[in-house]
Structure formats: C-alpha cells, structure tokens
C-alpha positions, 0 to 999 in steps of 0.5 A, spaced: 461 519 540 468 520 536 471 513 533 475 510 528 474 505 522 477 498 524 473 493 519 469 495 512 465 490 510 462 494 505 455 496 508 457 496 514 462 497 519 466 496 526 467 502 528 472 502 535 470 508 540 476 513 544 473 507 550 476 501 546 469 499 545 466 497 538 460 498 535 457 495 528 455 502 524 452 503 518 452 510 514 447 516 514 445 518 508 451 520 503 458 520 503 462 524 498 469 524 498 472 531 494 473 529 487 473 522 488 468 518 484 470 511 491 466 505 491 467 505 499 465 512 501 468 511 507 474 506 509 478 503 514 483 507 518 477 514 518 475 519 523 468 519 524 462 521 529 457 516 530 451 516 534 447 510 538 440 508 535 435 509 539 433 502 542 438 499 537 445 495 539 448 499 532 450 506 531 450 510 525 456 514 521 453 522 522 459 524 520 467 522 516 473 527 519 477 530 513 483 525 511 490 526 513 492 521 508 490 515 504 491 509 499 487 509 493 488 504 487 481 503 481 476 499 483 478 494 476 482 493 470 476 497 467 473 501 472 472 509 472 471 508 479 477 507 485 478 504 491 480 507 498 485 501 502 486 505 508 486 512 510 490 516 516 496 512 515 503 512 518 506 507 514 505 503 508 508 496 508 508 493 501 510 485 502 513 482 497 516 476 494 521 474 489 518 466 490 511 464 489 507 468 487 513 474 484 511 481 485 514 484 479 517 491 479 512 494 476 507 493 481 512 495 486 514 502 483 507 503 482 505 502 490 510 507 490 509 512 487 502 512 489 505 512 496 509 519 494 502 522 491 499 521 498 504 522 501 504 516 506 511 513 507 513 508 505 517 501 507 518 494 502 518 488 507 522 483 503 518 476 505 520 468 504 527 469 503 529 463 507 526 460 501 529 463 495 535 461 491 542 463 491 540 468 484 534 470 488 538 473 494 542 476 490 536 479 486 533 481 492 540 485 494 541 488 489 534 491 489 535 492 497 541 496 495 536 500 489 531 502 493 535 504 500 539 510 495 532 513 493 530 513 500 526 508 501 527 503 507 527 495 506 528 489 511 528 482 509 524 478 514 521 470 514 515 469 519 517 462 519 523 462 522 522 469 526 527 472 522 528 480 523 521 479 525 522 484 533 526 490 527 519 489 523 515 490 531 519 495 533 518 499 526 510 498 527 509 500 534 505 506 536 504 507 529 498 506 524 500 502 518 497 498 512 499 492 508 499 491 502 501 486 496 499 480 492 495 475 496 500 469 497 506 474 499 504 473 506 501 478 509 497 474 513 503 470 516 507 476 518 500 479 521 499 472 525 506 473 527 506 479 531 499 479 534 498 471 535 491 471 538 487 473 531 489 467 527 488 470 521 487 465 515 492 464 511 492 462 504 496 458 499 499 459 492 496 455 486 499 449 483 495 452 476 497 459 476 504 460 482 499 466 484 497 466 491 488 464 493 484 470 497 483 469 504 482 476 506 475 479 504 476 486 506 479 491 510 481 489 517 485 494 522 488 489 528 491 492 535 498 490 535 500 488 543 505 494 544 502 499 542 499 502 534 495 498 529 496 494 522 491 494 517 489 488 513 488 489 505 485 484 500 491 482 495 491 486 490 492 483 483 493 490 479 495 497 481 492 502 477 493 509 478 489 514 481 488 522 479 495 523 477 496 525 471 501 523 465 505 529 466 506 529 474 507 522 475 516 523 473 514 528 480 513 521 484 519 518 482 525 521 487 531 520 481 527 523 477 524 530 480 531 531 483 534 532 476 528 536 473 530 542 474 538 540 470 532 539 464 533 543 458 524 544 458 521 545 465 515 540 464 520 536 460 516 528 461 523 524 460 520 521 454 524 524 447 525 531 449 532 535 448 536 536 453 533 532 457 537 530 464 534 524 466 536 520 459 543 523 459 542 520 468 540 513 466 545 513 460 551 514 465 547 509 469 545 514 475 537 512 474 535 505 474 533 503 467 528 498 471 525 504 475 524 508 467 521 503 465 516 502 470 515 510 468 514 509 461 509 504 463 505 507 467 505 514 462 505 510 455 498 505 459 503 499 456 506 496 464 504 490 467 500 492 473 502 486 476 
C-alpha cells in the first residue's frame, strides 16, 4: 500500500494510507538518503510503501519514494549530523514574533535561505502583534515592507483575537505546509485555531529565560477541515545550515543573486573583493544592511543562530 508519513516518533511512525486509514509502521532494514548523513531516515510529509504484517496490527516501510522537496537543519550546535522537519512541502510557514520569545533576524534569513536552497516557498507569518508596543509595530512594518520587495509574502495574524486568521486558512487550503520557529511563537495556538478538534498543547514562556518551553515532541502532520495538511515542528533553538557551501550561500540571497552578474568577479562572495556590486548596493542602500549581516554570519560561522 501506498501512504504518507503523518507523525515520526523516532522508531516508529503513523503512516495515512490513500483510504484515510492510519497504521502505526516501523522501518525494513535501512534507509539511506543520497548524500545526507540524517538522524531520521524518514521524516513527516514522505511517500512510502508499506505492507501489513502477517497476523500484526502494524505494518512495515518497504519502501521511501524520492522527495520533491525538504526542510533540513543540524541535529546540534555540535553535531555533524542533520535533521529533516519535513518532506514533500507546498509551503514553509515560519512564525515569528517581535515579543516574548523574539525571533532574531539572523534566525529568519537563515530559515530562508534554506527554504530557497530546497526550493520550498516560503511565507513569514507575524504573530502576537495585539500584543506588542508602539516601536514593536513599527519594527514589524518596516520588516514586512523588506521581505515583501524581496518576494517573500508576510501577514500579520493573532490566534486570539482571530485576527487575518481566514487569510492564514485560505493560504493553507488544499496544500502541504510546515510550521516552523522557536517554541513560544505560537504555533501551536494557530494550529488549535484552524483545526479546533486536536487541542494541541500550548506552551508558555519562561519568566527566567523570555524563551518559550517545549510542547511539541516531534513531528505531526494534521488535516486541515477545508482541505491540505500542516505539519507540526518542535521549536527550534538554532538553525544550522546544511550542505550549502560558503560560496553559494549569496545565491540563496534573492538582492544579492540579482546583482552578481554587474560583480566585477564571477564567484565574486560580497566580502572584500573589488568590484564588487553588491557592496556598492548596500552603500547606496539597495540591500539591507541587516540581510548582509546575516550573510556574513552565516560565511564567517560568527551569527547567532537564534
């Protein structure tokens, strides 16, 4: 039978059949993903095979289709090994939040330019502004304003007050999508909001640290009520990148892959090299000397991950 991944917990995992039935599914043998050293060899949101076993109320994964896409970030800080959020995507939904717990632009452009290496559209879903100030509104504008001219969509939404929450429903019907971001944005909040009969946990934010606490364990896909599915992440503290290399991450950078070909050097990398168009477009304020920054950050190893 034919099915996708809907929850992976690690060992096993929940597998809904093309019938809508569900079966809890362990692995055969050994998964390899090309050229990925992942410490789950198959994730949420993957085509696969699976067959019933004999006398058994569990099925087994024969098989794991290719992917069309993925989300893909290090397992830790430390680690040489990588975690896939989810596969098969139609959407990334990065949540975000300029209160309690903020999410640094750092973490934001690192999110993106993931997304654009793997080629998953992305959208920044703004939440809890009903909650910020008058200089956090205004923060959150003049970021809306940067990332819609670089192509990305932003909105604004509050699960509590339900604010833009039928524009949030319509982006998401009939379409595959993750959710992505710190613990404490409010993912959960939004999920709870469109599908209201899985009351997911929601978490609160440490008086101690300003940083959300850990509800979602692992990886869930839910079925929204109008059609298509969002998948639910674990908060994630840092984002680290994966199988990019430092002289193709400037690709990933929409501002800065449109000006390369006016650079004086073809593998010009936007650091100190002469001619370079990309320095002469944050000088005359074309680029946004935060989005450079990130970039260094991320060349140079030195961003917060945050």
């Amino acid at each position: 039978m034919k099915g996708i991944v809907t929850k992976s917990t690690g060992s096993w995992y929940t597998v809904r059949a093309e019938d809508g039935q569900y079966y809890d599914c362990r692995i055969k043998g050994k998964f390899r993903i090309k050229g990925i050293v992942s410490t789950n060899p198959i994730a949420v949101g993957d085509n696969v095979l699976f067959e019933k076993e004999q006398g058994q109320e569990t099925a087994i994964i024969t098989e794991l289709f290719e992917r069309d896409n993925y989300i893909i970030r290090k397992a830790t800080n430390l680690s040489h090994q990588s975690h896939i959020l989810a596969a098969n995507l139609d959407l990334a939904m990065l949540v975000v939040t300029l209160a309690q717990p903020r999410t640094s632009l750092g973490f934001i452009d690192r999110f993106l330019v993931t997304t654009e290496a793997y080629q998953v559209p992305a959208i920044l879903v703004f939440n809890k502004f009903d909650i910020y100030s008058v200089e956090e509104i205004e923060i959150m504008r003049e970021l809306e304003s940067l990332y819609t001219k670089l192509g990305y969509y932003c909105l604004e939404v509050s699960a509590l007050r339900g604010h833009n929450m039928y524009q949030l429903a319509s982006l998401l019907q009939n379409k595959i999508s993750v959710f992505s971001g710190h613990s404490g944005v409010g993912k959960s909040t939004l999920i709870n909001y469109l599908i209201p009969n899985i009351a997911l946990k929601t978490s609160e934010i440490s008086d101690f640290s300003a940083k959300g606490v850990h509800t979602t364990t692992f990886a869930e896909m839910f079925e929204l009520p109008e059609g298509g599915f969002i998948i639910d992440t674990p908060g994630i503290k840092e984002l680290g990148l994966v199988d990019i290399g430092e002289k193709e991450i400037s690709r990933y950078f929409p501002e800065m892959l449109a000006k390369l070909p006016k650079c004086k050097f073809n593998n010009c990398q936007h650091i100190n090299e002469p001619g370079c168009a990309v320095i002469t477009a944050i000088e005359q304020g074309e680029i946004a000397l935060s989005r450079y920054e990130s970039y260094l950050g991320m060349v140079l190893g030195e961003d917060n991950r945050k």
